[in-house]
C-alpha positions in Angstrom: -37.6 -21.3 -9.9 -38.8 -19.5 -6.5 -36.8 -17.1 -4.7 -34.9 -19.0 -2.3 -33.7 -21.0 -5.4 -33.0 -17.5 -7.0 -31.4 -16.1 -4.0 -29.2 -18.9 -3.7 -28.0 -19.4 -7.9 -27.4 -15.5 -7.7 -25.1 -15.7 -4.8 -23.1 -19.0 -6.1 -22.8 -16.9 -9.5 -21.4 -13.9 -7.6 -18.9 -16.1 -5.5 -17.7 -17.5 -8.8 -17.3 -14.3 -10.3 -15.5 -12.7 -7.6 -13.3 -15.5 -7.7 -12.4 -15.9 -11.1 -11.1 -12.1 -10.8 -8.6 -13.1 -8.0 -7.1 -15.6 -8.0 -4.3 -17.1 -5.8 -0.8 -17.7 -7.5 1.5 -18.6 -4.9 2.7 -17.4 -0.7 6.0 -16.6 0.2 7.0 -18.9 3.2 6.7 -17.5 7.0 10.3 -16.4 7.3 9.3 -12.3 6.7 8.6 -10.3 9.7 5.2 -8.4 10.1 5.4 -7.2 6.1 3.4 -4.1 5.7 4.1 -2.9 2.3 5.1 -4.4 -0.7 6.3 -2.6 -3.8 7.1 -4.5 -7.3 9.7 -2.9 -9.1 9.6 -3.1 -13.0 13.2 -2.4 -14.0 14.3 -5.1 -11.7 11.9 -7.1 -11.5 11.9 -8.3 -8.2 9.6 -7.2 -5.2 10.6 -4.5 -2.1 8.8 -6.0 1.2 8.8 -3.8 4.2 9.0 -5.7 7.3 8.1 -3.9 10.9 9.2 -7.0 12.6 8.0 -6.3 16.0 4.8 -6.4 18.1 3.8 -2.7 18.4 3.9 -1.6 15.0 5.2 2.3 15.5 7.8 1.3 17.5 11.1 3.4 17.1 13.5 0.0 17.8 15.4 -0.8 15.0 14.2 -4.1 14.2 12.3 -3.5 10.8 14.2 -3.5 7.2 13.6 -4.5 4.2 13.1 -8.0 2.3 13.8 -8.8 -1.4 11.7 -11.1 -2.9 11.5 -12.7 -6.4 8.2 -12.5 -8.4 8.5 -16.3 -8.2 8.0 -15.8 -4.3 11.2 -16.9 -2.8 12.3 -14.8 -0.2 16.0 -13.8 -1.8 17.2 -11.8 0.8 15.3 -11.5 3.8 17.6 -8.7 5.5 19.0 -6.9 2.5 18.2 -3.4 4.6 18.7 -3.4 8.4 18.4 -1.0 10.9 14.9 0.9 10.3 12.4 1.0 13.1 8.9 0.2 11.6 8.8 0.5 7.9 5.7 0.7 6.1 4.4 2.3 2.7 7.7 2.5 0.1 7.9 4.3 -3.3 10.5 4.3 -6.1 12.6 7.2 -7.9 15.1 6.6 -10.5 17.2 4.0 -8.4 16.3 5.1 -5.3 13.7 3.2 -3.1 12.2 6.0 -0.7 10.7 4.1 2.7 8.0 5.8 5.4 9.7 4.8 9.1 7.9 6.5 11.9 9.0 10.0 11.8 11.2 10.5 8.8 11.7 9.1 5.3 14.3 6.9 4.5 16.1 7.4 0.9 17.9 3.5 -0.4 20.4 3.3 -3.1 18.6 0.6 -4.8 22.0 -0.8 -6.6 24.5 -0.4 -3.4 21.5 -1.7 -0.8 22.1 0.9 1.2 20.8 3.8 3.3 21.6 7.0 1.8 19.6 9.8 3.8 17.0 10.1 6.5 14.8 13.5 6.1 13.3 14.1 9.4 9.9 14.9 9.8 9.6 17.7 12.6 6.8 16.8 14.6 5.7 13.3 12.8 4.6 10.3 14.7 3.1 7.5 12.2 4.1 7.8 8.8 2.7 5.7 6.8 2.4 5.3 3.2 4.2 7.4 0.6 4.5 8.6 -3.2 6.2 10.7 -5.4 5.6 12.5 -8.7 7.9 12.2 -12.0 10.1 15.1 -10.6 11.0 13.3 -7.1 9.2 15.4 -4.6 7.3 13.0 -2.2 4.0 13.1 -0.1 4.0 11.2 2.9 0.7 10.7 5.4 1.2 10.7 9.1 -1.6 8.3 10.1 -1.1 9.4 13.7 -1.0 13.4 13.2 -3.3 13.0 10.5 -1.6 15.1 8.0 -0.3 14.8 4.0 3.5 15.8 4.2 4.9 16.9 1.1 9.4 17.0 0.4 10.8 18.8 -2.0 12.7 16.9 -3.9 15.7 19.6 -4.5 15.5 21.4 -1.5 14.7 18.8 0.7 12.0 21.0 2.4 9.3 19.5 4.6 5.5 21.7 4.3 2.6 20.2 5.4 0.3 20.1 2.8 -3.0 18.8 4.0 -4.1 18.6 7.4 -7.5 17.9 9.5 -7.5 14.6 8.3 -9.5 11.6 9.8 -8.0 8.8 9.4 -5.3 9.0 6.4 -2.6 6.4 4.8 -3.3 5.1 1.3 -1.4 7.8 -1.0 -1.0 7.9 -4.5 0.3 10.2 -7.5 -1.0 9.4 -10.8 -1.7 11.3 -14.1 -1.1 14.5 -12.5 -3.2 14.2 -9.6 -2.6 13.1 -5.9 -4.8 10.6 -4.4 -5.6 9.5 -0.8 -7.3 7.3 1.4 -9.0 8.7 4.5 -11.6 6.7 6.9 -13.1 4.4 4.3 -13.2 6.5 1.3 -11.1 7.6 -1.6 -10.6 11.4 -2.6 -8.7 13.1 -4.9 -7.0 16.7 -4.7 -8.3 19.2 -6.7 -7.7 22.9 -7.5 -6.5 25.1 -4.5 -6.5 21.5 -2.7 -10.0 21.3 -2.4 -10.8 17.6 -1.5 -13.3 15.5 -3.6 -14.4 12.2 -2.4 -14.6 9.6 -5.0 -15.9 6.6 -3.3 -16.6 5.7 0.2 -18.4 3.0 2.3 -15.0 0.5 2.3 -14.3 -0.2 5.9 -12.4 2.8 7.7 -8.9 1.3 7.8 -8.5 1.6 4.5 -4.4 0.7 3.5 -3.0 0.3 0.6 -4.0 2.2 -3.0 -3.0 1.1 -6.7 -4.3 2.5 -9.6 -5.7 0.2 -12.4 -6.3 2.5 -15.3 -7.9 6.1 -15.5 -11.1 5.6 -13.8 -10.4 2.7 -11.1 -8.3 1.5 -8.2 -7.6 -1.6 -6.1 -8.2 -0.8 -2.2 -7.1 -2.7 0.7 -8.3 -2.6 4.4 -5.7 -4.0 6.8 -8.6 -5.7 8.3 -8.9 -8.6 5.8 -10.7 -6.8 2.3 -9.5 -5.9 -0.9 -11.9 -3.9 -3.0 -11.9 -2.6 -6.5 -13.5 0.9 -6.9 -14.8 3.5 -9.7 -13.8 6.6 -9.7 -18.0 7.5 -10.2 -18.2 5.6 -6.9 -18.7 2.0 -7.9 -17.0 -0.7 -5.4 -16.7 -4.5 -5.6 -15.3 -6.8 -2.6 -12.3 -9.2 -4.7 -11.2 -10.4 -1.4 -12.5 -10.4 2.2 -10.4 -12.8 4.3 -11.3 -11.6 7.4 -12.3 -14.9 8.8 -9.0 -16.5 8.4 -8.0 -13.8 10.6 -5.2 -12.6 7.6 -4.4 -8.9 7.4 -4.7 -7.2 3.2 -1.8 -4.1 4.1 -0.7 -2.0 1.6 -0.3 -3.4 -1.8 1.8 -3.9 -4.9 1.1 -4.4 -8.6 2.6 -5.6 -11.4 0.6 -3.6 -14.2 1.6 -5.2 -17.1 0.9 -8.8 -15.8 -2.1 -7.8 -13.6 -0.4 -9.2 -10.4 -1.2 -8.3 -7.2 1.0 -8.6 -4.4 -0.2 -8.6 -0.6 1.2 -8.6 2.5 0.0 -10.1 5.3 1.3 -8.3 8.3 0.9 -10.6 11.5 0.4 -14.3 9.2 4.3 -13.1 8.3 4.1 -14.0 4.6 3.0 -12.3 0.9 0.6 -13.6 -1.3 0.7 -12.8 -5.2 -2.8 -13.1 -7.1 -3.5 -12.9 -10.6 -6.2 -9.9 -11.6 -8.2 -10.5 -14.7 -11.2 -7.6 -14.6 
């Protein structure tokens, strides 16, 4: 066999490969508006979609809510919260879904579908995504500030707690530790928050972050990519559809089936993909 040949077997085997790790399940149809985030919620087993629904994305407007969604992909309820401006990242407490809207945080009662409090955050202009630890207390990124906000769940208290950033969103509390995305690489917060890159070299608008197990992650780009990533710094591309001109925003996961959820921002629909690694 010469090279070419070579060349050309090794690149079908990768495209193959890549493939059989993602694969598509189903879309919702076109009736959501500009979704950004998507969170799957276990108890209830249904999917949170946050919908900006308008054509400058950090718009203070009121047009943006939230969408149910069954794991089936029918769009149940496509205005079961009203009234936010331009929702993005979402996490969950107890029975609470906690939303990122511009400049505060938005705190749902998950059983009466409605908004319970808005914690204003004094200076903010972009927040973006958003998590919280076992206790409540919530870290929020301001893409446009470029800060990591933390709120104390009791008190209610907003500290910044990480500043000088690049180009943050992704956010993410897991086994003790707080996670971030900034300008195309992953980090992690150590001691005395000193910051330690993980990974890099994903293109810089990194999105949305999930965690897979101990030692990797699945990161989007809004762009169009969807990589899966080491925590010693090993990446692979599961989906680039960048051509198609289709937006990968911040994503959910079903951990126990391996299902991954992503929305599709300005194509107005999600698309659920089955994982196997």
């Amino acid at each position: 066999m010469n090279k070419l040949s070579l060349l050309i077997c090794s690149l079908a085997f990768f495209n193959v490969t890549r493939a059989q790790q993602l694969q598509k399940i189903w879309s919702t149809d076109t009736t959501l508006k500009v979704p950004e985030s998507v969170l799957f919620d276990q108890k209830y087993q249904r999917l949170f979609v946050s919908n900006i629904d308008g054509k400058n994305p950090w718009e203070k407007d009121s047009k943006g809510g939230i969408s149910l969604v069954t794991l089936s992909g029918k769009v149940l309820n496509p205005n079961w919260i009203t009234g936010l401006h331009a929702p993005k990242g979402m996490t969950k407490f107890q029975d609470f879904l906690i939303v990122a809207d511009v400049d505060s945080v938005v705190i749902i009662d998950i059983l009466r579908g409605s908004i319970v409090k808005k914690i204003y955050v004094e200076g903010a202009q972009g927040l973006n995504d958003i998590t919280s630890d076992k206790r409540g207390n919530m870290y929020v990124v301001d893409s446009k500030t470029k800060k990591i906000h933390y709120i104390d769940a009791t008190k209610l208290e907003v500290k910044v707690h990480l500043s000088d950033l690049s180009a943050p969103n992704g956010i993410l509390y897991a086994d003790k530790t707080l996670y971030y995305l900034d300008a195309g690489a992953l980090y992690k917060l150590g001691k005395d928050k000193e910051r330690i890159k993980l990974a890099e070299g994903m293109e810089g608008n990194t999105d949305g972050l999930i965690q897979v197990d101990e030692t990797s992650f699945i990161i989007s780009c809004w762009a169009g990519a969807v990589w899966y990533v080491k925590t010693n710094g090993e990446k692979k591309l599961l989906l680039d559809t960048r051509e198609q001109g289709s937006n990968t925003a911040d994503l959910g996961y079903d951990e126990q089936k391996k299902v991954l959820y992503v929305p599709t921002f300005w194509k107005n629909h999600v698309t659920a993909y089955q994982l196997s690694l």
